[in-house]
Structures are given as C-alpha cells and as structure tokens.
N, C-alpha and C positions, 0 to 999 in steps of 0.2 A: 691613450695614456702617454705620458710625458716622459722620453727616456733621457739620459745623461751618464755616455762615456766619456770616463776621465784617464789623465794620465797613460795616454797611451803617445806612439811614436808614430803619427799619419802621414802616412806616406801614399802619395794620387798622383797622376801622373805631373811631372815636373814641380813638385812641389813635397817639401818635408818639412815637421813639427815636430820639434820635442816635446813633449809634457804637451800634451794636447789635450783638448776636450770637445765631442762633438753631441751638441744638443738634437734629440730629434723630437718630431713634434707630427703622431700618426705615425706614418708612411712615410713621411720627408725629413732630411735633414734640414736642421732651421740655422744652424751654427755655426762655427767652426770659433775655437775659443782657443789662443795661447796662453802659456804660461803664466801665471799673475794676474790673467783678465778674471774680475768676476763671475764666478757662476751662476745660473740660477735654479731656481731650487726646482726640483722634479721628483714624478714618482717613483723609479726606479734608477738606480744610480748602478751603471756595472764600471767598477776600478779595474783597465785592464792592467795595472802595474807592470805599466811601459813595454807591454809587449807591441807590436805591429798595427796598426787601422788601417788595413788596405781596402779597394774595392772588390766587393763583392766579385769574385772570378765566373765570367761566362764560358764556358764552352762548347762553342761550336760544332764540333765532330768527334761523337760518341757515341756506342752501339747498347752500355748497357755498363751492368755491373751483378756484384752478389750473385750469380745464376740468372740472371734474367739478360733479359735480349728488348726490347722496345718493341720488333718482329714479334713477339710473341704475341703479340695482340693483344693484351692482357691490361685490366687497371690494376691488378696488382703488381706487373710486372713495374707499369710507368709508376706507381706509387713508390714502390724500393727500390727501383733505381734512384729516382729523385732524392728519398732520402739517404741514401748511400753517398747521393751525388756533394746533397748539401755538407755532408762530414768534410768533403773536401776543401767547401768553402764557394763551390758553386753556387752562386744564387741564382744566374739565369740557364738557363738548357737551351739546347737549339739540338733537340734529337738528331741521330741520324738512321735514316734506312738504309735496309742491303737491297742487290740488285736480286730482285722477287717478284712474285705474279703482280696482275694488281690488285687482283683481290687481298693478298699478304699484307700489303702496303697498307689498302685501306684500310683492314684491321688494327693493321698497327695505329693510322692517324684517328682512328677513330675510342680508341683505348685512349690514347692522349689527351683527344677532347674531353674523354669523359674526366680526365684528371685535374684537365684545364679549371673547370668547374668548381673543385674541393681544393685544389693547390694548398696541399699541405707541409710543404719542402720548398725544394725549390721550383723557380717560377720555367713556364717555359714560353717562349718571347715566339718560337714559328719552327718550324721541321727545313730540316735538312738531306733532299734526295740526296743520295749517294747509289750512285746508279739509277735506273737497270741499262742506259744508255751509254758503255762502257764500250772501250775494243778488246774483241776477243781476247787478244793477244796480249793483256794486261790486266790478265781478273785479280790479282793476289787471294785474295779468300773469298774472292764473289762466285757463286754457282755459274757456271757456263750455260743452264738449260734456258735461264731467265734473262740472258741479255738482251736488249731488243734497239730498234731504232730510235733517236727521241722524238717525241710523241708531245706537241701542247696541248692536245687536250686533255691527254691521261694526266698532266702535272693541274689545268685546270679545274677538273673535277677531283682532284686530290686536295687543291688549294681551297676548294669549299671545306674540306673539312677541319683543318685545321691550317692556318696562312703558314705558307713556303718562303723561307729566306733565302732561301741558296739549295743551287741545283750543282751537283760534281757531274762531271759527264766526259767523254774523251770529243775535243771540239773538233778532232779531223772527222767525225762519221761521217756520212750521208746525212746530209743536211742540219749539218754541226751550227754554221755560221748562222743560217736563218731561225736556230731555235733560242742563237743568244739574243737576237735581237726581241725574238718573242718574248723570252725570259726579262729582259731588260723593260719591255713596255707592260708587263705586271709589277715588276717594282720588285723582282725576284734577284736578285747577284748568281751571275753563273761561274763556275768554275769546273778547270779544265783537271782533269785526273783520272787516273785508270787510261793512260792514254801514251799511245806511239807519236803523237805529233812533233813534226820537224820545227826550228823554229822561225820559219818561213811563214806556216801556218799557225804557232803561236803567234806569229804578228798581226796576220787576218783576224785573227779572232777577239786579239783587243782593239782592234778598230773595230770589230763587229760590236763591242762592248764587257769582254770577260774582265772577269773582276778579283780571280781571288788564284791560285792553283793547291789545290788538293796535296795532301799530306809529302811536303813538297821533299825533292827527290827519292820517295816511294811511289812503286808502278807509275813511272815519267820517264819518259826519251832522257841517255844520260849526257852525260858534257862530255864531245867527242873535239878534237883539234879543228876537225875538219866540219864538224856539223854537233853547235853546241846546245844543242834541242831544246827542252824543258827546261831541264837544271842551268842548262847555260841562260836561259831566258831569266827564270829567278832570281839569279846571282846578279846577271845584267840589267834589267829593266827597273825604271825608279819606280813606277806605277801601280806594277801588279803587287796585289799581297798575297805572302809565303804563308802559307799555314804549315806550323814543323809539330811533329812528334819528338819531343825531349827526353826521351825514355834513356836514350845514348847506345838504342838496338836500333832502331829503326834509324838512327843518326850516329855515325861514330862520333867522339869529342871535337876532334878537328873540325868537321863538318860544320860544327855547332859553333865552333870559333869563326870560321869561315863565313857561314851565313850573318853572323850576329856582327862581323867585320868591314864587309863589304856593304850591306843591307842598312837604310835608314830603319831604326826600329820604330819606327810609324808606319811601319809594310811590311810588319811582322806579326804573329800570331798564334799563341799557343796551344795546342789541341792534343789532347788525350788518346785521340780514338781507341778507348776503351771500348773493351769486348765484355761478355757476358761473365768473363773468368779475372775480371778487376775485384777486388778483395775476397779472394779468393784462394786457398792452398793451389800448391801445383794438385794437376791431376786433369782428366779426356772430360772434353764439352763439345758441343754441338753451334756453328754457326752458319745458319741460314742451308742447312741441311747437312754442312761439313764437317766431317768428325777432326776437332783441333787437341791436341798434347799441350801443356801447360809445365813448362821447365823451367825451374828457377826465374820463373816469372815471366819468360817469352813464351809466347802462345803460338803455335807453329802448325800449318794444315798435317794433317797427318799423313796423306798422300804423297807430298813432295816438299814438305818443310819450308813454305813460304809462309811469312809472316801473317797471322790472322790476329790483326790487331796489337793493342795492347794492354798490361795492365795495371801502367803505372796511375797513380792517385794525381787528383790537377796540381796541388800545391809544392809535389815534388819536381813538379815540369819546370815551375819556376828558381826553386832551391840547384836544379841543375843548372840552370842555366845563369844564376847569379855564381854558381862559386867555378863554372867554366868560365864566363866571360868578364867578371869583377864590374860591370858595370853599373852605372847607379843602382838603385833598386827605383827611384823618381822616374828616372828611365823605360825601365824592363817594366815595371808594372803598365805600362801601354799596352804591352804584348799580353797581358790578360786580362783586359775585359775593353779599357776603351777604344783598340783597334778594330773588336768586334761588333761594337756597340755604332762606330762610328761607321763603319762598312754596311752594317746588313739595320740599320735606321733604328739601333733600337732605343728610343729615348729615355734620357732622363735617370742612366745608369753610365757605370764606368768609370767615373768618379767621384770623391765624397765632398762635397760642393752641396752650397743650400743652393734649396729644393730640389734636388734630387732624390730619386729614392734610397731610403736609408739601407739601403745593400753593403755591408760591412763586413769583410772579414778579420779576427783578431789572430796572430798570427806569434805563434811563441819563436825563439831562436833559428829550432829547425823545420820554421813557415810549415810546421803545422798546426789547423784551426785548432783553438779552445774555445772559440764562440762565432756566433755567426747571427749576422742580421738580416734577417729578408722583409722587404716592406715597413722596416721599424721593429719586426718581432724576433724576440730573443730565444735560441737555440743556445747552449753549453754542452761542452764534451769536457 
C-alpha cells in the first residue's frame, strides 16, 4: 500500500523542511516532496499538521520496560517491551543483557528470536551484551555472583541465536585486549564499561579496536588532574563514541552541556538504559535478582542506592538535550538513530532519505510520538 505524509516539518540529520511530504511505497521511502512540489495520489494520506518527521529513534542500551525485563526470557516479555518501546518512537531495538548465567542469557536471546519472527512493534536489528565480563569493582546493578572472564566462545554461541552488535565489557580484564580483537573479526563493536580502566589502557584498547564506551561517565574511571581515566578519555578522544544517559540523574545538566560542547555530535549517542520500571509508577522491582526502589522516577539498588538503570522514555532523552544544549535539532537528531545505525552497520535506517526504510517518527511540540512508522506501517497514539 501506497502511503503519503504531508505537511509535516522533516527534520534528518543535517537537513530541514518546512511543509514537507514524504511518499512511501511498501517498506521504503520513495520521496521526499517540498512545499509546492506536486503530490501524488496514494492510499492512505496521514496530514501530520506540521508537527516533526524525524527518524525513526534506535536504541541501543535497554533492559526492558512496563514490568518486563528482556532476561526474563519470555516472548511476552520481548513483545511489550517492544511495543512500549515503539510509543516512544523507537523503531529499531538493540536489547540489552545483564550480567547472568549463560543459560539466563540464552533464554533471554532465544525469546527474542522467537519475536524476531512475528515483529509486531518495533524491529530488533541484534543484542547487546552488557556484561557478564565486567570488573568486580564497578557492578552498579549487576549481580556480583555472575561476573566472569570474557569468554568468545560463550558470545559465539550466543551470536547463533540471535546476531550480537555490541559487547560492553570492562577492557582492563584478563584478556581484555585479545577479546576485542576477537569481537572486532565477528563484525561485533566492543565497548568498554563497568570498568576501572586507566587511560593508558583506554588507549590500548582502541588500538586493539574498541569502539563505543558504555553509558558514559556511569561505572567508568573518573577525570582526575592527575590521571584522567574514562571520562577524561570521552571528553578527549575524537574517535570513540559516548553513549549518555539524558535522564539529567545519571548526567547532571552541566555535564550535558559539557559533553554536548567539547564532543563532535557525530560520537555521540543517545541511550535510555531503561529498566523494567520505565512506564511505570514509582514502587520495589526486581533486576537481574536485585531488589531496586523506584523514586520519583530514579531507580536505585536497594542495598546501597546505586543507580539501577533508568526510566526515562527515548524521546524525552532528546527534548533534554535540545532545550539544555539549543542546538539544531538537524544536528542532535544524529545522536538518535544515525550514529547508531552508522556504528553497529545497521542499514538503510537513520535517516529519511529514498529508499530507506520508512522508519518515521511524527513528533508534536514536546517531541512526543503521535504516530510512528516501522517498515511503511502506521501506528497512532
């Protein structure tokens, strides 16, 4: 079927249109129409009456939503996360795991599969370990019984069941260096996080080939005068991309100014790390065995009050970050979907661009969805 949005204000990376129209045809956008230019005629016509045509938003690093967890192993759990996910305007998912048996895991990749199948939300493009290859000494909400050494074969036989894009891991372990390399000749993006590393050894490691750092300055060496670790590496290095949490808890505003200042925002990247208690009232949940407290919307271990996740929505990651930093939105819409897209290979998304796929978020004032396109097909809220 032959769709056609009009009148909307498209905004893709480095580029913006008033009064727009984009034709799609299937799956693909066929289109892109300015003001004046001709229409033509289609089955279904959605008028966003000038609200937003962003790209569909990916996210990379997220545990879950509504009470569900991805760990849980469950296709019901991966079905309502996804569409929880899609309200937010996510079309593609890049799950992520907690550090857990492997049996946990493969349950979990193996639920996914079966969702991969039916895809009736949003799409999910490949899994993202997050742990169990971590340093002790930097769990935040990860179980300490489950850590272990990294392991390519366990990620191998994980990678049959559904394809790994990115591994988080702390890269000083015991035999940190030689698993990025490993990770690197699967076609896998490693990234460094949950980690004490110096930045001596963050240098090793992008010559080894790391590619991304984990929910950046959360559980990472901090920026010292004398030895400016992680964060110092983030701030300094043109190459590596930052993945932030925009919550403005797990980031104070400065920070966010900071990053967004110093940082070309083409090594930038927006991430959720949603937890199981993302649209959800405050109130006690369970991750990955940990009983977590849910306060005014931070999610906090209940042991010793470290952050366990978060549970802001993805479109509000961007709404923060456009009214802290004033920067384009032509801009900042990089930092949600085509940095990710562009890093972990996922084609043919991230921008709304013919033939691409029609992945479209419509986006009112305060950028949140009132419609969503996955593959050409229309969703309303």
């Amino acid at each position: 079927m032959d769709k056609l949005i009009t009148n909307c204000r498209l905004i893709s990376p480095d580029l913006e249109i008033s009064k727009a129209s984009i034709a799609i045809k299937g799956k693909y956008i066929e289109k892109i129409y300015s003001a004046g230019e001709q229409l033509p005629k289609s089955d279904k016509v959605y008028d966003a009456n000038g609200k937003m045509a962003v790209p569909g938003f990916i996210d990379i690093h997220f545990h879950g939503n509504s009470g569900f967890d991805f760990i849980d192993g469950t296709l019901e759990a991966a079905e309502t996360i996804a569409k929880w996910k899609l309200n937010e305007g996510v079309t593609t998912m890049v799950p992520a795991t907690l550090t857990a048996p492997e049996e946990g895991i493969t349950k979990c990749l193996q639920a996914i599969a079966d969702y991969q199948k039916k895809t009736t939300y949003s799409k999910v493009a490949g899994m993202h370990l997050e742990g169990p290859y971590i340093n002790p000494t930097c769990l935040g909400a990860m179980n300490p019984k489950f850590v272990r050494k990294p392991d390519i074969e366990e990620v191998k036989r994980l990678n049959k069941i559904v394809k790994v894009l990115k591994v988080t891991f702390a890269t000083e372990v015991e035999g940190g260096l030689k698993f990025i390399k490993d990770l690197s000749a699967m076609g896998i993006a490693s990234s460094c996080g949950h980690s004490a590393a110096t930045y001596e050894e963050f240098y090793e490691a992008k010559k080894a080939g790391l590619k991304h750092l984990t929910h950046f300055c959360n559980q990472m060496t901090k920026l010292h005068h004398r030895e400016i670790g992680l964060v110092g590496a983030g701030l300094l290095d043109n190459d590596i991309l930052t993945e932030v949490i925009c919550d403005k808890v797990h980031l104070c505003v400065e920070m966010i100014q900071l990053i967004f200042k110093v940082r070309n925002v083409e090594k930038i990247v927006l991430i959720t790390d949603a937890s199981a208690a993302a649209w959800l009232k405050d109130g006690n949940f369970q991750i990955g065995g940990l009983d977590v407290k849910v306060e005014n919307g931070e999610a906090r271990l209940v042991s010793n009050g470290a952050l366990a996740g978060s549970t802001i929505k993805y479109y509000d990651t961007l709404k923060n970050v456009y009214e802290i930093t004033g920067l384009p939105l032509s801009q900042l819409i990089k930092t949600t979907s085509y940095n990710q897209a562009k890093s972990l290979g996922i084609e043919k998304v991230g921008e709304i661009k013919q033939g691409y796929f029609a992945d479209i978020a419509i986006l009112d004032d305060k950028f949140c969805p009132k419609a969503v396109f996955v593959n050409g097909e229309l969703h309303e809220y």
